[in-house]
Backbone as ProteinMPNN parsed JSONL, in Angstrom:
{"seq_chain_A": "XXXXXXXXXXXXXXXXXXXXXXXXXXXXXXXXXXXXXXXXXXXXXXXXXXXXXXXXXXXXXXXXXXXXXXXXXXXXXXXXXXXXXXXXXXXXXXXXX", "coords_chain_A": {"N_chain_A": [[45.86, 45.631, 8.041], [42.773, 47.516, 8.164], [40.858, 50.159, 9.694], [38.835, 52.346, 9.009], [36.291, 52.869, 9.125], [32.17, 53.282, 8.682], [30.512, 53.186, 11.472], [27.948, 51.796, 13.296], [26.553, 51.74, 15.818], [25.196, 50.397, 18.666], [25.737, 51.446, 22.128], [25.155, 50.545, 24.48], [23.685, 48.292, 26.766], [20.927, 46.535, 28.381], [21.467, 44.338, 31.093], [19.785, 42.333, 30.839], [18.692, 41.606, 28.105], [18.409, 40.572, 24.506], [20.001, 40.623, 22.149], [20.118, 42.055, 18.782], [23.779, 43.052, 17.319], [24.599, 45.439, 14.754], [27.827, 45.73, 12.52], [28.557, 48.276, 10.263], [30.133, 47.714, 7.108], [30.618, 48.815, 4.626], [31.521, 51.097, 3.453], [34.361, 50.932, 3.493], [34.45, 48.46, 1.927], [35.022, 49.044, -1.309], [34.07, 47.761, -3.832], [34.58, 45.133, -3.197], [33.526, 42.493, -0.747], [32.55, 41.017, 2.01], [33.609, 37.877, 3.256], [33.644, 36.076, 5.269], [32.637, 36.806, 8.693], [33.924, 37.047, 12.101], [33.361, 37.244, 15.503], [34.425, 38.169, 18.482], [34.739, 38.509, 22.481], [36.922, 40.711, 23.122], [37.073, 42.103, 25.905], [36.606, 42.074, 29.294], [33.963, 39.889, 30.966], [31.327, 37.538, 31.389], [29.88, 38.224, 29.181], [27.769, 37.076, 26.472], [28.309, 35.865, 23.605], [25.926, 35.278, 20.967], [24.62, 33.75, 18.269], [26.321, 34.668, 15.031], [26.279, 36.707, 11.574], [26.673, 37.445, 8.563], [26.097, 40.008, 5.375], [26.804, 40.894, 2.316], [28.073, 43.262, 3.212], [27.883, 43.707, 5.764], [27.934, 42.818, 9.066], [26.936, 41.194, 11.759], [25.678, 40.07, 15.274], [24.776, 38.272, 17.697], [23.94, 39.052, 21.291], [23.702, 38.751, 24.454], [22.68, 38.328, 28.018], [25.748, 39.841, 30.529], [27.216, 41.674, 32.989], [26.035, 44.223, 34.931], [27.143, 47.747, 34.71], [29.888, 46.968, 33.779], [32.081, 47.656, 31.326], [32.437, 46.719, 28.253], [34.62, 45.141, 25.521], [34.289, 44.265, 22.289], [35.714, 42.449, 19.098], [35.405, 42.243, 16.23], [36.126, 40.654, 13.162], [36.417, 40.494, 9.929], [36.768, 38.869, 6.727], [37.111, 38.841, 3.458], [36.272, 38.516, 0.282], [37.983, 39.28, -1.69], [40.832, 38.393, -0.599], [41.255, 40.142, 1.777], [41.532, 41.065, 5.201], [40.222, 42.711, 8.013], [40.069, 44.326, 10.56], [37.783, 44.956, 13.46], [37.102, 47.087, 16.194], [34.919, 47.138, 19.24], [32.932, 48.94, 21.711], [30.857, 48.104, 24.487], [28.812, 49.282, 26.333], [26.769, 47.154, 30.052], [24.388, 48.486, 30.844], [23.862, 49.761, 34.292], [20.533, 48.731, 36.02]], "CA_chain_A": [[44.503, 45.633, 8.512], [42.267, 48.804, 8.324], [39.568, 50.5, 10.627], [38.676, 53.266, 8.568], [34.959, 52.828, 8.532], [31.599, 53.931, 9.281], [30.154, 52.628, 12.749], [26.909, 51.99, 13.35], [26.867, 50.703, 17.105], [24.777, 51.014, 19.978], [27.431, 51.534, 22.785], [24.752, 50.175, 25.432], [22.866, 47.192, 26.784], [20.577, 46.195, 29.326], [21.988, 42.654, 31.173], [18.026, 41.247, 30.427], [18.556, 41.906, 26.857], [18.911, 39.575, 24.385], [19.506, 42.049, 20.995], [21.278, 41.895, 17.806], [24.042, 44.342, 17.039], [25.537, 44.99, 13.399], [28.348, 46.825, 11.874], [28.248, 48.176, 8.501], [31.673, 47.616, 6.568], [30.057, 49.24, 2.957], [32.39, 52.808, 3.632], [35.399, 50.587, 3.713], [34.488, 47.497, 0.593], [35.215, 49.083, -2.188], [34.666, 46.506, -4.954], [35.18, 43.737, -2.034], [32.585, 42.236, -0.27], [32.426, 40.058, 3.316], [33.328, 36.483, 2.951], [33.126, 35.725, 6.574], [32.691, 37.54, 10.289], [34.206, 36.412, 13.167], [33.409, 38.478, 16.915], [34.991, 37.752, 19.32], [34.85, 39.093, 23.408], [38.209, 41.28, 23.383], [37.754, 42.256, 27.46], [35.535, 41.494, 30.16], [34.079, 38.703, 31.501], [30.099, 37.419, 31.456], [28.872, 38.55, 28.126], [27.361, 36.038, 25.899], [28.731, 35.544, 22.116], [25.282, 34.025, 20.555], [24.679, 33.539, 17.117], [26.347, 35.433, 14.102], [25.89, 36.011, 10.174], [26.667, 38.681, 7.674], [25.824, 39.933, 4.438], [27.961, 41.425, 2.034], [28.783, 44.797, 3.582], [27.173, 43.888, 7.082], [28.263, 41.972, 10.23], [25.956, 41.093, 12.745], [26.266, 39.455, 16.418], [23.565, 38.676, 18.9], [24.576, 39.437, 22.412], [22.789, 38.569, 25.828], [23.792, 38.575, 29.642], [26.096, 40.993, 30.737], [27.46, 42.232, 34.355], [25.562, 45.48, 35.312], [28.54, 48.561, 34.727], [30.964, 46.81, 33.368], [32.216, 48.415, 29.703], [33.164, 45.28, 27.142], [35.197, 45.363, 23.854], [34.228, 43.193, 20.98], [36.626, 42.268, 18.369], [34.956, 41.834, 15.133], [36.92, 40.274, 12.726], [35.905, 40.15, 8.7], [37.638, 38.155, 5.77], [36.687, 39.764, 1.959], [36.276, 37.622, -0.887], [39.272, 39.628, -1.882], [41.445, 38.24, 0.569], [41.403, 40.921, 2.781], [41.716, 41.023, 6.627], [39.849, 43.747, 8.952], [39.304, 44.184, 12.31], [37.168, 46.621, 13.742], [36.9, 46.736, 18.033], [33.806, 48.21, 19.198], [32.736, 49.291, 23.17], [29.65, 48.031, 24.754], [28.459, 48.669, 28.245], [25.809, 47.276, 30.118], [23.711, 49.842, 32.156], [23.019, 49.664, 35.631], [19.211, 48.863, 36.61]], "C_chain_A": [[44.049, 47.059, 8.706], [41.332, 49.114, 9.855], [38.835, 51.667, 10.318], [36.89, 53.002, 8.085], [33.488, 53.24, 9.172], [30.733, 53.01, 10.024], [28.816, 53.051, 12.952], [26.678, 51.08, 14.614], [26.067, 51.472, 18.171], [25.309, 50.666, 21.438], [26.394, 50.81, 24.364], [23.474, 49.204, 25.784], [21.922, 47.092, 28.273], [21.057, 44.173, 29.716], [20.399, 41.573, 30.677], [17.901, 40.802, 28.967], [18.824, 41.018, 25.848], [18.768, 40.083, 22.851], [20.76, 41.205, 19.979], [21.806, 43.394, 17.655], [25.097, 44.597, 15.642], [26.585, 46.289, 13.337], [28.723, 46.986, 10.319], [29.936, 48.357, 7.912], [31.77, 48.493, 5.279], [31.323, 50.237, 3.143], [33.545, 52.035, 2.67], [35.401, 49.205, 2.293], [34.631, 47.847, -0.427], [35.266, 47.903, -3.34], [35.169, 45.424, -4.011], [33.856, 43.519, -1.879], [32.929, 41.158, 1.029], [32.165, 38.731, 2.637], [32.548, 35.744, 4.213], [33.415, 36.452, 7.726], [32.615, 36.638, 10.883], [33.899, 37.553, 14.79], [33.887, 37.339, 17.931], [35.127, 38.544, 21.025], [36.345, 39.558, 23.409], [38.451, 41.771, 25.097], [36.442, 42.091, 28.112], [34.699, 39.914, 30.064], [32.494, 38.926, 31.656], [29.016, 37.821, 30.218], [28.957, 37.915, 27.101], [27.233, 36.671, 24.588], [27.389, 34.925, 22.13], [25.583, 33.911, 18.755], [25.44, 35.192, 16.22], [26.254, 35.212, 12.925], [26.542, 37.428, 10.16], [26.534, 38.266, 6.088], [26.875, 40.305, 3.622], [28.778, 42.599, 2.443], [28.569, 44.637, 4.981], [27.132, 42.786, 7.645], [27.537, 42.045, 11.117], [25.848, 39.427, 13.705], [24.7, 39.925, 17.708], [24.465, 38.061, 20.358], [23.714, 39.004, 23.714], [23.601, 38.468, 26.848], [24.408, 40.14, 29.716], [26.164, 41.37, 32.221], [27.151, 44.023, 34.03], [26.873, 46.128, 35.432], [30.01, 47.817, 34.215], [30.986, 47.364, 31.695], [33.251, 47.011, 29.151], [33.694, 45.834, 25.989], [34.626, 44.148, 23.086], [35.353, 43.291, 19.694], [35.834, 41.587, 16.989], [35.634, 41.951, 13.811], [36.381, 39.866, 11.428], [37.335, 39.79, 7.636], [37.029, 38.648, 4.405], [36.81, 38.857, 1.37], [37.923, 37.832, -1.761], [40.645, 39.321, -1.188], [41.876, 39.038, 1.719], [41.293, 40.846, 3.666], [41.234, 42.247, 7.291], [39.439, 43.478, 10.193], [39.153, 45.456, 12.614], [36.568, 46.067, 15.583], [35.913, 47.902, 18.346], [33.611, 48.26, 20.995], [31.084, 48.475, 23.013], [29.175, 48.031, 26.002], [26.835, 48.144, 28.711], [25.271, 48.025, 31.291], [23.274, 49.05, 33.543], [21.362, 49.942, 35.816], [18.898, 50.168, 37.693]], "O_chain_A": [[44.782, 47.826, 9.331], [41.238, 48.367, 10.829], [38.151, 52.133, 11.229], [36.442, 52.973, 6.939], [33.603, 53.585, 10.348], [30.196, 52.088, 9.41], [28.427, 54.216, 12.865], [26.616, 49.855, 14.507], [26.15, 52.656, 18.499], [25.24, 49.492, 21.802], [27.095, 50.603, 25.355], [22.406, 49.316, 25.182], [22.39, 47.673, 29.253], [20.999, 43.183, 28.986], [20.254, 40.407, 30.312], [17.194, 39.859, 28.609], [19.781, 40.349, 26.239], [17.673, 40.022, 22.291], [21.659, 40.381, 20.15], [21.174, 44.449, 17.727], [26.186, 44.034, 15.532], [26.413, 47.408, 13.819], [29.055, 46.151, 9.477], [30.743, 49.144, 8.408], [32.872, 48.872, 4.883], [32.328, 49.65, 2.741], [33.718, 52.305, 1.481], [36.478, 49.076, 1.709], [34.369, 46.877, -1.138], [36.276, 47.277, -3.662], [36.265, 44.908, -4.227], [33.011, 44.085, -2.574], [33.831, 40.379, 0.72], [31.246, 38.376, 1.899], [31.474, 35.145, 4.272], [34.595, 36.795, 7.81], [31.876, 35.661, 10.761], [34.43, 38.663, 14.834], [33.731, 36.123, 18.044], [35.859, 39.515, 20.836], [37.11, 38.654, 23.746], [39.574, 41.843, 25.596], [35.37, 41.99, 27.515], [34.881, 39.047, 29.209], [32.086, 40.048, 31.957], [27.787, 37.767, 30.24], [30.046, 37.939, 26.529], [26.482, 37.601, 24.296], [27.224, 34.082, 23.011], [26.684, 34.001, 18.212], [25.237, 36.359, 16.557], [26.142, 34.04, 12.563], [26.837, 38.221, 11.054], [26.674, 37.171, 5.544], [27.992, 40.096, 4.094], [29.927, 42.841, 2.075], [29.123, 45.532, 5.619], [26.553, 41.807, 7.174], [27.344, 43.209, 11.468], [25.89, 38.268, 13.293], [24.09, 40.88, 18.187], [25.25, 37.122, 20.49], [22.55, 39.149, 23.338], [24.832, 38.486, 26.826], [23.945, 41.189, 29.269], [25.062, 41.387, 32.77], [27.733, 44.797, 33.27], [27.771, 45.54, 36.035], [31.106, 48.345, 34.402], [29.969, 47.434, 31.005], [34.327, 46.552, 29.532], [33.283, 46.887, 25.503], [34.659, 43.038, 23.615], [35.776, 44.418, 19.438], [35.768, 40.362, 16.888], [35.78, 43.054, 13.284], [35.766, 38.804, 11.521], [38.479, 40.239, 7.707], [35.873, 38.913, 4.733], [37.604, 38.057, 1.866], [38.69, 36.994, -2.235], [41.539, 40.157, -1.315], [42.737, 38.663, 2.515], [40.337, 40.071, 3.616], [42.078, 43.121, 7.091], [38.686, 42.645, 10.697], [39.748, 46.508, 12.379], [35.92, 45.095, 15.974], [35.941, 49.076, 17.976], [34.32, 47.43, 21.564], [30.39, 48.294, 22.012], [29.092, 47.032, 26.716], [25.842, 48.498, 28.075], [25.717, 48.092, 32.436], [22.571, 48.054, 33.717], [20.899, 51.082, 35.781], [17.785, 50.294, 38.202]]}, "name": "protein", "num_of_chains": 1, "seq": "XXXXXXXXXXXXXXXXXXXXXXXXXXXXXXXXXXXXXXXXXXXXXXXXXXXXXXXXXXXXXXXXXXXXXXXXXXXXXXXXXXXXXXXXXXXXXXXXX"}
């Protein structure tokens, strides 16, 4: 499994918020392409998985809720047409009001 790729992430949320947030895989597909994305909460507690999709190079995860100061991991997890396996873990905090 790699992680060698370029991150396009905004590292911060408001708990009111109710946003989409993608990451781009293109760097890292060479001649592959995204079969399917999986995200997943890797730490903390109160922040709401909603809907996801992706395209061929690009994973995307809408997010809402959120405990004021706490810093979350996400675990976003893509499958390649190629049979390939990546996981890429990203930060997200949400700001104090």
């Amino acid at each position: 499994m790699g992680t060698a790729m370029s991150i396009s992430w905004t590292p911060v949320k408001d708990s009111d918020e109710v946003k989409d947030y993608s990451l781009d895989w293109s760097a890292l597909l060479v001649d592959d392409t995204i079969s399917t994305s999986t995200w997943t909460l890797a730490s903390g507690e109160g922040l709401t998985i909603g809907a996801s999709s992706n395209t061929n190079t690009l994973s995307t995860v809408w997010l809402s809720a959120g405990t004021a100061g706490v810093n979350y991991e996400l675990l976003n997890r893509v499958v390649t047409t190629g049979g390939r396996t990546y996981d890429q873990t990203v930060k997200l905090k949400v700001r104090v009001k």
